[in-house]
N, C-alpha and C positions, 0 to 999 in steps of 0.2 A: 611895978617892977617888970624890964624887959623878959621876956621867954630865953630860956638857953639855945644856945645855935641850932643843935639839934630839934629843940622844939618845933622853932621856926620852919625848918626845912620839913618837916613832917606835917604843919600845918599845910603847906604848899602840894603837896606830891602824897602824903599816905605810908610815906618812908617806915620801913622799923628802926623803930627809936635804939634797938639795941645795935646795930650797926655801928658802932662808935669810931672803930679803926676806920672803915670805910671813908664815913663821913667828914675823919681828920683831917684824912690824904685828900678829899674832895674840899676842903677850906682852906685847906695851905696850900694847893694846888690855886684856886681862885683865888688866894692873896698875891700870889706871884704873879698871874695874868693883870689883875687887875693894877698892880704897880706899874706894869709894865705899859701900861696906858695913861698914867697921871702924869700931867704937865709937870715941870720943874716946884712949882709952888708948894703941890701935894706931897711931892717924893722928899721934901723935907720934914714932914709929919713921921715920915717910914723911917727915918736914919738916925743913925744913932754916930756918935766921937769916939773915934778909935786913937792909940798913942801907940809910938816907939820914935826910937834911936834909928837914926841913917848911920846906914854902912858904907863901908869902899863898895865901888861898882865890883862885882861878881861874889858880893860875901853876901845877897838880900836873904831877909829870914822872916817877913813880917808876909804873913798869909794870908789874904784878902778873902773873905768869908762872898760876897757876889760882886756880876761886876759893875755896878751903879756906884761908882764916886762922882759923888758931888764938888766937894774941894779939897784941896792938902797943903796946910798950913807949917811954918815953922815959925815957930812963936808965931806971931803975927800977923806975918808974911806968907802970902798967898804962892802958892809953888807952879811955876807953870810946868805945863807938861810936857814929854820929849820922848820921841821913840824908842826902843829900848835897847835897840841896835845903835844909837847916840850916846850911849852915857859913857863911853870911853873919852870922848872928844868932849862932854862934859866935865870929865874929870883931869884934864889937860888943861894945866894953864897958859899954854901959847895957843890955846881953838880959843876962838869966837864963841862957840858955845858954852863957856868953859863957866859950873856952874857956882858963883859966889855964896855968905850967908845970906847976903840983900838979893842976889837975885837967884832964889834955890829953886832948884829943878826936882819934879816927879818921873819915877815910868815907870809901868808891870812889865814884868816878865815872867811866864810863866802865868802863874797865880799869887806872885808874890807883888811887893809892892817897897820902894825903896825912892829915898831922896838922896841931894846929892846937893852941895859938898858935906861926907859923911861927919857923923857925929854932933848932928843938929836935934834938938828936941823936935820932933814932928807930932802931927796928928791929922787926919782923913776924917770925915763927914762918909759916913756908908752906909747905903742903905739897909734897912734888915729886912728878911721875911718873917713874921710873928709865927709864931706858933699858938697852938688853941688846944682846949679841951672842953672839947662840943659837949659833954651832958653838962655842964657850969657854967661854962662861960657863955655873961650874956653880951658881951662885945668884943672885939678885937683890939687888943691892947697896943701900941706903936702903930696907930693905922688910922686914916682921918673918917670918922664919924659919917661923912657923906656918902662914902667907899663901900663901908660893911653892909647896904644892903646888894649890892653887886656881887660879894664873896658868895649870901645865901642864896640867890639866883642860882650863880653857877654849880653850888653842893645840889640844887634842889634839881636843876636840869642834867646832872652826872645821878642822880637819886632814879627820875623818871628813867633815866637809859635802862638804868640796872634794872626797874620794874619790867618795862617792855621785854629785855633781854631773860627777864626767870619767865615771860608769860611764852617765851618759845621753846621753854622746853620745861612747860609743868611736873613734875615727878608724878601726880595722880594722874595723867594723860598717860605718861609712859608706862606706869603699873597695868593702865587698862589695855591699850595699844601690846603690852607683853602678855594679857590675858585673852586679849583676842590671838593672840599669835597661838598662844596654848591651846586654847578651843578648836582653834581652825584645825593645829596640827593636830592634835586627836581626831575631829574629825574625818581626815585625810586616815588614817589609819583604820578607824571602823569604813568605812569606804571603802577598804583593801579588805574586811571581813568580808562584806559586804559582796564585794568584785568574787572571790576566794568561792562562797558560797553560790550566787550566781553560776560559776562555772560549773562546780560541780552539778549541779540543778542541772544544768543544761547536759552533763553529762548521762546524767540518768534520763533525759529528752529523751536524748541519742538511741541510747539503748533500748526505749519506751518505743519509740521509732522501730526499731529495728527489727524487733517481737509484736509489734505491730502490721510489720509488713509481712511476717510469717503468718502471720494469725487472716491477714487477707488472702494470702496466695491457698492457704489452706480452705477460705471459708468464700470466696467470690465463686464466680459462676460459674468459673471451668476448671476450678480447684476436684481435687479428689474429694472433699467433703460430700461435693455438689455432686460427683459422678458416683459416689456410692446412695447417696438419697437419690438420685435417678434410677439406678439399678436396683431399690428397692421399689419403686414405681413401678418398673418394667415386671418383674417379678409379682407384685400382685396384677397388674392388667391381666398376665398370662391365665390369670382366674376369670379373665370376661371375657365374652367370646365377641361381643358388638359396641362394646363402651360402656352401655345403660347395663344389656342383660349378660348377667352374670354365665359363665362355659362350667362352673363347676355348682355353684350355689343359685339358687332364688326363683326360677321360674318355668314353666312349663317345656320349654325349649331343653331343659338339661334332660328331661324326659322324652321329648322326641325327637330330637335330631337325632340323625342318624347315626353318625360320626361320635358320639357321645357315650361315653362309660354308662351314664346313669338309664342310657336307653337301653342298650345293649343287656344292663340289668334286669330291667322292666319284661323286655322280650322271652330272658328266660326265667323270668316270675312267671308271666304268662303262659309258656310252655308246659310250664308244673301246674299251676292251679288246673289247666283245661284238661290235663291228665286227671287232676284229683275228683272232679267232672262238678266246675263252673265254668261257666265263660267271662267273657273279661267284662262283663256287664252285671255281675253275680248271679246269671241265669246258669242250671243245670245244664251242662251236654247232653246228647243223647246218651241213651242207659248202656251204649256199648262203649261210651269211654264214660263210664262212670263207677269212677271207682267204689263210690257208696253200694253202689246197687251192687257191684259184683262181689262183693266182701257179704251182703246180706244174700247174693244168691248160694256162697256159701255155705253159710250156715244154714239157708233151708235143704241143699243139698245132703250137707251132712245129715240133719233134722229124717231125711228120707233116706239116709243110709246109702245113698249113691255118691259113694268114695270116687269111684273113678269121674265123675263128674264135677263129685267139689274139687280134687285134687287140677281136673283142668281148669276149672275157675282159679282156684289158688296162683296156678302157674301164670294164669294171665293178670291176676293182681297183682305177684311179685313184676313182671314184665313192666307194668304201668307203674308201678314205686320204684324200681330201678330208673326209669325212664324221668319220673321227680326228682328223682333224688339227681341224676346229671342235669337236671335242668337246675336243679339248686346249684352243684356244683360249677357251675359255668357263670350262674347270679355273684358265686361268693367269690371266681377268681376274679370276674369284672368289680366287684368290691373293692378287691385285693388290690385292682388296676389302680383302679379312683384313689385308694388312699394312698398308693403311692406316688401318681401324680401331686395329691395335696400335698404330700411331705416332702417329695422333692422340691415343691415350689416353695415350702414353708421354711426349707432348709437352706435351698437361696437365700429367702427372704431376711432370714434368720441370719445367715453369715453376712449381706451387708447390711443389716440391723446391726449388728455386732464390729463390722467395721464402722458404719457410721457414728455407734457408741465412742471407738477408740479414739476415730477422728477429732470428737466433741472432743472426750478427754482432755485430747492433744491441744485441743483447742482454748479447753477451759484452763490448761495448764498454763498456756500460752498468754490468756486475757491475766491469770494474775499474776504472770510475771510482768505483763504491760503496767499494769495494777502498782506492783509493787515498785516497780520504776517510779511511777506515776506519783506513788505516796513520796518514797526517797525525794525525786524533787522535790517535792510540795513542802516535806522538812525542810531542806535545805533555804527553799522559797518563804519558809515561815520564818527562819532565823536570820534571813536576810533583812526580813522586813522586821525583826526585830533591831537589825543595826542601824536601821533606819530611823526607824523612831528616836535611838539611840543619838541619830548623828541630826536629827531635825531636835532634839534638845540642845547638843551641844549649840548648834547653829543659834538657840535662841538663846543660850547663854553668853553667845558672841556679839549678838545683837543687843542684848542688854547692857555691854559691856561698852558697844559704839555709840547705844544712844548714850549712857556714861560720857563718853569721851566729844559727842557732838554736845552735850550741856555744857559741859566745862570749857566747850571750844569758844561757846558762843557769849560764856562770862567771860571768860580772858579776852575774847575779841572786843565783846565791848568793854572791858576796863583799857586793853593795848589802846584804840582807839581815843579813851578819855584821855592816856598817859600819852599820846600821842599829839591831841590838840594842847593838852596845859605843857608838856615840852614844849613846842612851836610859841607858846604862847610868852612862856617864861625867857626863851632865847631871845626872843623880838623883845623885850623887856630887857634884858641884858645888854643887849647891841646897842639899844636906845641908850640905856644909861654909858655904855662904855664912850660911845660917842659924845656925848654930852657931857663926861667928866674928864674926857681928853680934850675936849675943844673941839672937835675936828665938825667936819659937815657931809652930809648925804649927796653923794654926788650925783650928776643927773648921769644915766646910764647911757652907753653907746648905740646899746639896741634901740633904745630911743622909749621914752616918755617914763620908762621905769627909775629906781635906784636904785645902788647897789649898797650894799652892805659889805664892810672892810672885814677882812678874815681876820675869826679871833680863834683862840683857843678854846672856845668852851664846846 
């Protein structure tokens, strides 16, 4: 048992079978073409006998369904044909043309069709176009048997078109194609976070910068930091008299220079002890500065009751302790000297110790405002690079999305491809046969050595 039209055509091409309108319009379309190429022989297999009544010229009413008539008979008699701007002169019995029942005349006008002399039984030989209903029918009913594989040719190479034609513009290419669009465009937005956060990073630079270059002009070599830690330098040297030996501490020089507190001390320690009767080597003086003796010559004095003798003794030991005691007194203001020197120096020292502290301060205030700039970017740096990770996912979700749409490119390429040579292959099949059921022949071409193929409609 033959396959139904539509089978057929889906054998050929991959067709969906449920196309059915489609496929209609693509067989009654190719039955028409292919009529339109059958010799006189064939296109009597096509036609079918049609009847009516001839009218007076201008009353036609009989409406010619295409235009392939074959012949138009009355009763018997074969009707010749005449233009349709003649039938007046046909229906005039003093013309020459004038049409009898032995010799009846045809013409269209219009889409109509009329004989003449009117009120003759007529009938036409007219060709039909079949109609089909492709899931059933398995051949083309009013239509020569040789023909029908010609019709399925031509459903099957209008079949492949429509294939080709869905493979450029796949709906799952588009879906992804509109998902890569999404992707991208959100990316393009975190990108502006991105940008957004950048800036401001850069703005906390700025100001990082800015307290940065405070924090130099304060803290470089000829800043005020740098001139108050000098001026505490200055301030203790002023405590050494040669660089190495110390003018107020450490070595024998603070003791004899001359110029020196600590001498100047020493000389009136000196002065007292040699009154008190040592010398500066811890040997006694003689016994007339010596105060030991004269305080024991006292007391044997008195011992001997010679008052006016001890009382002169007495009087020259208070003389010689008066005489210590200003030699103390001259030790303890050169003392007095020394520590004031120390304290004035230390008070210096002290005030730009105490400026150099404020400076630091100033300074340490200053590193962690740089600091906290510093952080501020680095936030803003960190969510940046959070949008990035962000937007290198999206990117890969876009790219998943392309290799997507480059797989699906490269099945439909190679299926357009297949639907492309069994097209070409089906037409030159087609062409063949229409040529071959027309009669006609492959003419040698003018470009030379080729031939051409006659234009059809498929």
């Amino acid at each position: 048992m033959a396959e139904a039209l539509r089978d057929q055509v889906d054998a050929l091409t991959g067709f969906s079978t449920t196309e059915d309108l489609a496929l209609k319009d693509w067989f009654e379309a190719g039955i028409k073409e292919v009529i339109n190429y059958m010799p006189p022989k064939l296109l009597k297999l096509c036609a079918s006998m049609q009847t009516f009544t001839s009218v007076a010229a201008g009353s036609e009413a009989e409406t010619l369904n295409t235009g392939k008539l074959l012949s138009v008979l009355s009763t018997n008699t074969r009707c010749r044909e005449i233009a349709s701007d003649l039938k007046g002169r046909a229906s005039d019995s003093d013309d020459i043309l004038y049409a009898t029942s032995t010799d009846p005349v045809f013409y269209v006008e219009a889409n109509l069709i009329n004989a003449l002399p009117s009120g003759l039984s007529c009938k036409y030989e007219e060709v039909q176009y079949p109609t089909v209903t492709v899931a059933s029918d398995t051949a083309i009913a009013v239509f020569p048997d040789e023909a029908e594989y010609l019709v399925v040719l031509y459903a099957a190479i209008k079949a492949l078109q429509v294939l080709m034609n869905d493979k450029a513009g796949n709906s799952a290419i588009t879906t992804a194609l509109t998902a890569v669009n999404t992707e991208l465009d959100e990316t393009q937005a975190v990108c502006d976070k991105i940008d957004a956060d950048l800036v401001l990073a850069k703005a906390e630079v700025v100001l990082a910068k800015a307290e940065a270059a405070e924090l130099a002009t304060q803290t470089d070599n000829t800043g005020d930091y740098e001139t108050a830690l000098d001026a505490i330098n200055t301030a203790l040297d002023k405590m050494r008299a040669d660089g190495d030996d110390p003018a107020l501490f450490g070595d024998e020089s603070t003791y004899t220079t001359s110029s020196s507190a600590m001498t100047r001390v020493k000389t009136s320690l000196d002065n007292a002890i040699g009154l008190i009767g040592f010398t500066t080597d811890g040997d006694k003086y003689a016994a007339a500065y010596d105060l030991e003796a004269n305080m024991l010559d006292i007391d044997t004095e008195l011992t001997n009751e010679d008052i006016e003798l001890a009382g002169a003794r007495m009087q020259q030991a208070q003389i010689q302790m008066s005489a210590v005691s200003s030699h103390l007194s001259v030790a303890q203001a050169h003392i007095s000297e020394w520590n004031t020197m120390v304290q004035t120096l230390s008070a210096e020292v002290n005030g730009f110790v105490a400026e150099a502290q404020a400076r630091g301060g100033f300074s340490a205030a200053k590193a962690r405002a740089v600091q906290g700039h510093i952080s501020t970017a680095q936030t803003y740096v960190s969510s940046a690079q959070g949008f990035s990770t962000e937007v290198q996912t999206k990117i890969g979700i876009a790219n998943g999305y392309i290799a997507e749409i480059n797989s699906r490119l490269s099945v439909d390429s190679t299926e357009y491809t297949w639907y492309e040579k069994q097209q070409a292959k089906l037409q030159s099949d087609y062409d063949r046969g229409l040529m071959a059921l027309s009669g006609r022949q492959f003419a040698p071409s003018r470009a030379g050595g080729q031939y051409e193929r006659p234009r059809v409609g498929a």
